[in-house]
N, C-alpha and C positions, 0 to 999 in steps of 0.2 A: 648616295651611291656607294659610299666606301664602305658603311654597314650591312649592305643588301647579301644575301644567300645567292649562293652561285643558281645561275639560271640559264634559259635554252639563248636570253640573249649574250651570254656572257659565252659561251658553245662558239657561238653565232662566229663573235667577233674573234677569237682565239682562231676559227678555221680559216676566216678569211683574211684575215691582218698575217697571223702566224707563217702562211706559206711563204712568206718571204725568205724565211730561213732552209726552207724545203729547197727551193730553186736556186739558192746561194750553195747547196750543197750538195747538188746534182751539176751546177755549173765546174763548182769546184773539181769534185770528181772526174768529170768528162775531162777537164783538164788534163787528169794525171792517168786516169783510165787509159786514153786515147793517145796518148805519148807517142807511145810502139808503133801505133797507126799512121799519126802524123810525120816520125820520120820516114814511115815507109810507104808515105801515098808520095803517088804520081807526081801530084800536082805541086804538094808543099815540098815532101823532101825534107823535113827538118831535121835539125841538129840539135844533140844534148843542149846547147846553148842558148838555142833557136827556141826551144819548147820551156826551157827558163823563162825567156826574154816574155813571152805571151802571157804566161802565171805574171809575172810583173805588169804587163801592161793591163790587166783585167784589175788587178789590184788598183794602181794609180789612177784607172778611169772609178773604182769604188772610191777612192781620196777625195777625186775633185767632184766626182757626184755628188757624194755623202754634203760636202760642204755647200756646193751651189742650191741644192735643192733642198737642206737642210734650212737655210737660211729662205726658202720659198716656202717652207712650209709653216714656218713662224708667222709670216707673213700673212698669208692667203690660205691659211687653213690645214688640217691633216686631213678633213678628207678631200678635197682637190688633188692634192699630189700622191697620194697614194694612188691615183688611176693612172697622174703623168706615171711615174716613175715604174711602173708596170708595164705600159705601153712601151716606154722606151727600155727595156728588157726584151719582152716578147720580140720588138724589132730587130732588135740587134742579136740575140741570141740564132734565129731564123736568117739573118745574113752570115753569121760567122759558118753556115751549113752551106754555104753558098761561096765562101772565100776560093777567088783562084791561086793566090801565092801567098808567102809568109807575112807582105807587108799588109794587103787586103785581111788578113786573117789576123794580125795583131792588133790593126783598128778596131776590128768589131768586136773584138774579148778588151779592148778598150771600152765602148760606148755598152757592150754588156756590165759591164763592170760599173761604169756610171749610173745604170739603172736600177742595181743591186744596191749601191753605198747609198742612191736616195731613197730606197726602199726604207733602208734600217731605220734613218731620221724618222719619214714620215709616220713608219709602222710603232716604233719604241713610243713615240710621243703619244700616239692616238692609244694605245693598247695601256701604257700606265698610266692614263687620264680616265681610262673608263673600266680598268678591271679592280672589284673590291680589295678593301687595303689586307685584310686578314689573305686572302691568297694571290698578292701580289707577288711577291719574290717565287713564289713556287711556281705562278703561272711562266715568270718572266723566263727563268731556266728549266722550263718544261721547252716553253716555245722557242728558245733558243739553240736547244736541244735536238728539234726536230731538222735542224740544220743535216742529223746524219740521219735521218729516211731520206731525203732526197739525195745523198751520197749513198745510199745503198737501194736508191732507185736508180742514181747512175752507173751502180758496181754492176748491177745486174741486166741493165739494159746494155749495155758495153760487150759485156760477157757474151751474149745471145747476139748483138750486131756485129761484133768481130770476129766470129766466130770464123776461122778459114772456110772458105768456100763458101758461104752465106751467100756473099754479096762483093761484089767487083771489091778490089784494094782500094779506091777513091772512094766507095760510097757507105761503108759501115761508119764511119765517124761520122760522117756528113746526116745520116740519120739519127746519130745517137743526138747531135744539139737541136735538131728538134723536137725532143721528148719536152722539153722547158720552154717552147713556145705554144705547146698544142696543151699543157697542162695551164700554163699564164692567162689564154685564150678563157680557159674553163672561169678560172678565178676572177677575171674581169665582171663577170654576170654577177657573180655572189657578193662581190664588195658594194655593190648599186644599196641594198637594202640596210648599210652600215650606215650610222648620223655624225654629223661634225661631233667633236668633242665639246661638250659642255661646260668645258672647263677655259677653253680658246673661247670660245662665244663671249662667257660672262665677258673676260679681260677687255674686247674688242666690244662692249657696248649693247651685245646684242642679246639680252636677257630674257627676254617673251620665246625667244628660239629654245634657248636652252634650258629654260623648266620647261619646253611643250615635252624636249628630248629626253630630260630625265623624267618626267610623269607616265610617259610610254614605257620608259625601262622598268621601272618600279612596276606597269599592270602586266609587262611581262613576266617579274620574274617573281615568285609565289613563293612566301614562308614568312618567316618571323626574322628578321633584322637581328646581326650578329650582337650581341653586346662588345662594347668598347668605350673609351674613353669621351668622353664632350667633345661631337663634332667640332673642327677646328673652324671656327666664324668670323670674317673678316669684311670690313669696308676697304671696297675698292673701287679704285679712281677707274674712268673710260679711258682709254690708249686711244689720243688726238695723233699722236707720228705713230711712225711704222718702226715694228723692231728695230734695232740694229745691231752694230758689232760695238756702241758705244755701252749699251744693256748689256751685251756680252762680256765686256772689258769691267765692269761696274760688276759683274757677281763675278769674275772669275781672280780678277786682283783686290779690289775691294771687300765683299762679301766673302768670298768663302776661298781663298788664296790655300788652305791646305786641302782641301778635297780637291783643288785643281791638279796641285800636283800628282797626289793620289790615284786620280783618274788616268793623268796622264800616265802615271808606272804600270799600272792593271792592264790598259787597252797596248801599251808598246812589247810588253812581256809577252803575254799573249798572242799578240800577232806576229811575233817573232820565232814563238814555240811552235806555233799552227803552221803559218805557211813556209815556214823550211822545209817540215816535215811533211807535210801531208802533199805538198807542191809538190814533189820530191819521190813520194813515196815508189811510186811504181817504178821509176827509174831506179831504184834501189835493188828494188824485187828483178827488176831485170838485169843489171850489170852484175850484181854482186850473188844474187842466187838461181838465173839462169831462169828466170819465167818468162814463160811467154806472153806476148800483149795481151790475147785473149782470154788467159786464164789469171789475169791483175784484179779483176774484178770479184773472182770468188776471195782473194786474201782480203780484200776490199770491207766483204758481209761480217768477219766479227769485230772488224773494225769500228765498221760502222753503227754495228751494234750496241756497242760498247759505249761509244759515245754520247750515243741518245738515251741509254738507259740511265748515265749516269749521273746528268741533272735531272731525269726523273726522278731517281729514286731520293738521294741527296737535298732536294729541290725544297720539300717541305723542313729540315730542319734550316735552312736559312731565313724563315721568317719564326720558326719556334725556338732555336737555340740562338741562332742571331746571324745577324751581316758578316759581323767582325770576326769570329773565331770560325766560320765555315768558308769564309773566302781565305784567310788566311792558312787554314789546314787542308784546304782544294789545291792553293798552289805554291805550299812547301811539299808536300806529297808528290806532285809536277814534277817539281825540276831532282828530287831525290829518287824520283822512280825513273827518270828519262837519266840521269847520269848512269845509275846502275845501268842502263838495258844500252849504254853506249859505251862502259866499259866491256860488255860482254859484245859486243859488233866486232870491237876492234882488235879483240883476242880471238875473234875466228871462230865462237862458240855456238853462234846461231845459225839454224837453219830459215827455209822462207816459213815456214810452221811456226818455229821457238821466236823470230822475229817477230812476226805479228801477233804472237799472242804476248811478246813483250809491249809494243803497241796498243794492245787492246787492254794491260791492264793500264800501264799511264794512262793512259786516253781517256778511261772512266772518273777521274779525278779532274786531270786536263779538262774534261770540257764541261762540266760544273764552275773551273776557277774561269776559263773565258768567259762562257755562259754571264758571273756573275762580273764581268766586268762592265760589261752593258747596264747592268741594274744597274752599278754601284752611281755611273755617269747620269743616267738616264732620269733617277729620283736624288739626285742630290744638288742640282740645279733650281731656280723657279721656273714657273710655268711659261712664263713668256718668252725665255731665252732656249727652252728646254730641248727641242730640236735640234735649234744650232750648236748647241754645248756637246750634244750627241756628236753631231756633225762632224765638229772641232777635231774630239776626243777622238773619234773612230780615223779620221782623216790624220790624224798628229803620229798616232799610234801604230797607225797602220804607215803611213811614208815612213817613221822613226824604225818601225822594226818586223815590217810586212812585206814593202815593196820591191826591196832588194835580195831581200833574204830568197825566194826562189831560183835567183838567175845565180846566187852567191853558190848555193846547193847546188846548182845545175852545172855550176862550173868543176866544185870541188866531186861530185860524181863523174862527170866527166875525167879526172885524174886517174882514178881506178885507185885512188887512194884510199882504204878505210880509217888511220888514222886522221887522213885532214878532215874527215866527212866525222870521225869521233869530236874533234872537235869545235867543231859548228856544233853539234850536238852540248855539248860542254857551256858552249856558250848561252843556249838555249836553258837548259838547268838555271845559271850562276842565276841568270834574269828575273827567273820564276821563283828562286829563294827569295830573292830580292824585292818584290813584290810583294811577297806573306809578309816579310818584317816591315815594308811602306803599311801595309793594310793595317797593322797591328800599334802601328805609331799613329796613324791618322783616318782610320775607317771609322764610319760612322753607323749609329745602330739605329737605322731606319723600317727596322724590323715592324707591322702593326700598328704605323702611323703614315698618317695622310698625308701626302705630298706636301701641303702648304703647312705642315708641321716641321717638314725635314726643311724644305724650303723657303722661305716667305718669298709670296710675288711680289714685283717688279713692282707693281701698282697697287700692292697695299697701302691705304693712309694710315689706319692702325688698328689694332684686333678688336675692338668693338663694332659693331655692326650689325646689318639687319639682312648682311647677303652672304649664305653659305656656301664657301667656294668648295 
């Protein structure tokens, strides 16, 4: 599988695994899109504080997600929980359109949230077990990437539903979060024809399954096999117990104790630069350059644009020039471009124009280094814990420097202060330097090698063998 030419099933599984990011970043949007709406409907009435508090609670329901169902998908497979964990999205994103008050409405951007951070587990693990290793990191921050189409599906569906006079004050938000449960509904159909990973099956014993699924894939997909190095071929033992957090403990302190740490500074940086700012953002656009809620969404589109172009483009030199000097040049770029464009906030120099196009150049850098913080977690793990490590990582990272950081912003916007809000900003930068020189000390160049090369499983006996993982 790792040598094979990209193919319609390789398409296949990048459209339907992928949309995860799509809907993580039309939720996110709506979030900051719909702010203006939220404090001024009816029914909720929120406050700067209030509309913090919710970005926070979607976030920590993605913490405890990510790790409950991370660790179920280790278990019981990648594709079983990629349906849960869709399902319960769709559910809850469609209730939070339904919310009568603030506290009803912070639950269900809760259990939204929980269905998103189990997404990531289940999708990251299924998606780097079956896509070839030669366009691995490029696929991973393509589709990581696509995070902002669905942030500039909810810029622009926002735009058009709140538009004054549209639709009653209560009811243009309320339709914008079912745009994410009537798109979910779609993708539920298309993930049916996707197969367990081949790579889960071997570990758990079930080998006859998993050459029928890679013998399919192989007459799908047509060409001549990439040249590479000697497929990496391994004896491996059947898994009699069920994962645990002792497997976990065993490659994260034992095993491989400096990419833990690693992991942990990429995913905390990151989640700290992202949702300050982007949580935030429209409440920005509103206090400090006088937008109106309905037109947040048009500053929204080159933002969003910006974002998704710039693990595209960027995307292929992280598996041809390397892991190490393209994450690390993604997020010293970061925090050097977000200081400058927060020294110029807090001198009064920007307009909503010059601000967002300050935005949209960090961003194109920003969201290659996120982008590649997922990878970095995601294949530097073994197979068997791979999930949960996700899990771990995204859940560690995100409470350490995700969870709070919105209500933090929401408060300091709330002050009408531009220096306290410079620096939060400040803070965001130091993080993201700091990060490059982690990645530069301890990244690993997993660039063009197979999972169980960067990693050895759990349940190898030793690299001779007659079973190619």
């Amino acid at each position: 599988m790792d040598r094979l030419p990209w193919g319609r099933f390789h398409s296949l599984a990048v459209a339907a695994l992928g949309i995860t990011w799509v809907l993580d970043g039309l939720e996110v949007t709506l979030a900051g899109a719909v702010s203006g709406a939220l404090k001024a409907s009816p029914a909720l009435h929120l406050s700067d504080a209030e509309v913090g508090a919710t970005a926070s609670a979607y976030l920590a329901g993605a913490v405890l997600g990510a790790f409950f169902f991370g660790w179920l998908t280790d278990r019981l497979g990648r594709k079983r929980l990629f349906f849960v964990t869709l399902g319960v999205y769709i559910a809850a994103t469609a209730a939070s359109a339904l919310a009568p008050d603030f506290a009803m409405f912070a639950l269900f951007r809760f259990i939204t949230g929980a269905g998103i951070g189990g997404e990531y587990t289940a999708i990251n693990s299924a998606l780097q077990e079956l896509i070839p290793v030669h366009y691995r990191g490029r696929t991973d921050l393509a589709i990581n990437g696509s995070f902002w189409l669905g942030a500039l599906a909810g810029a622009l569906g926002t735009t058009v539903l709140l538009e004054p006079g549209r639709f009653p004050p209560d009811i243009g938000w309320r339709l914008a979060f079912g745009i994410g449960a009537a798109l979910g509904l779609g993708i539920l159909l298309l993930r049916r024809v996707l197969p367990e990973s081949p790579r889960w099956l071997l570990v758990h014993g079930r080998q006859r399954e998993a050459e029928t699924i890679v013998e399919a894939i192989e007459r799908d997909v047509r060409g001549t096999p990439i040249p590479s190095e000697a497929p990496v071929r391994l004896r491996m033992r059947v898994r009699e117990n069920a994962v645990g957090f002792v497997d976990l403990g065993v490659s994260l302190f034992r095993r491989y104790p400096r990419r833990a740490a690693l992991g942990l500074i990429l995913m905390t940086s990151q989640a700290f630069f992202y949702n300050a700012i982007f949580f935030t953002y429209a409440m920005v656009l509103g206090r400090f350059f006088d937008v109106a809620p309905e037109r947040v969404g048009i500053y929204l589109v080159p933002f969003a644009l910006s974002n998704f172009f710039g693990p595209l483009l960027l995307g292929r030199l992280f598996d041809t020039w390397g892991r190490k000097p393209m994450i690390a040049l993604t997020y010293a770029l970061s925090g050097l471009l977000l200081a400058g464009a927060a020294l110029l906030f807090v001198q009064g120099a920007l307009t909503a124009a010059t601000q967002t196009l300050a935005w949209t150049i960090v961003f194109f850098f920003a969201s290659a280094a996120a982008s590649s913080a997922y990878l970095t977690v995601s294949e530097s793990f073994p197979l068997e814990v791979r999930a949960l490590a996700i899990a771990l990582f995204y859940a560690l990272g995100t409470a350490l420097g995700g969870v709070a950081a919105p209500w933090i912003f929401g408060t300091l916007i709330g002050t009408g202060d531009p220096a306290a809000i410079a620096w939060g900003y400040a803070a965001g930068a130091a993080l993201m330097l700091l990060a490059a020189g982690a990645e530069l000390w301890l990244g690993v160049a997993a660039e063009r090698r197979a999972l169980e090369d960067v990693a050895r499983p759990l349940s190898c006996v030793d690299e001779e063998s007659s079973i190619a993982a």
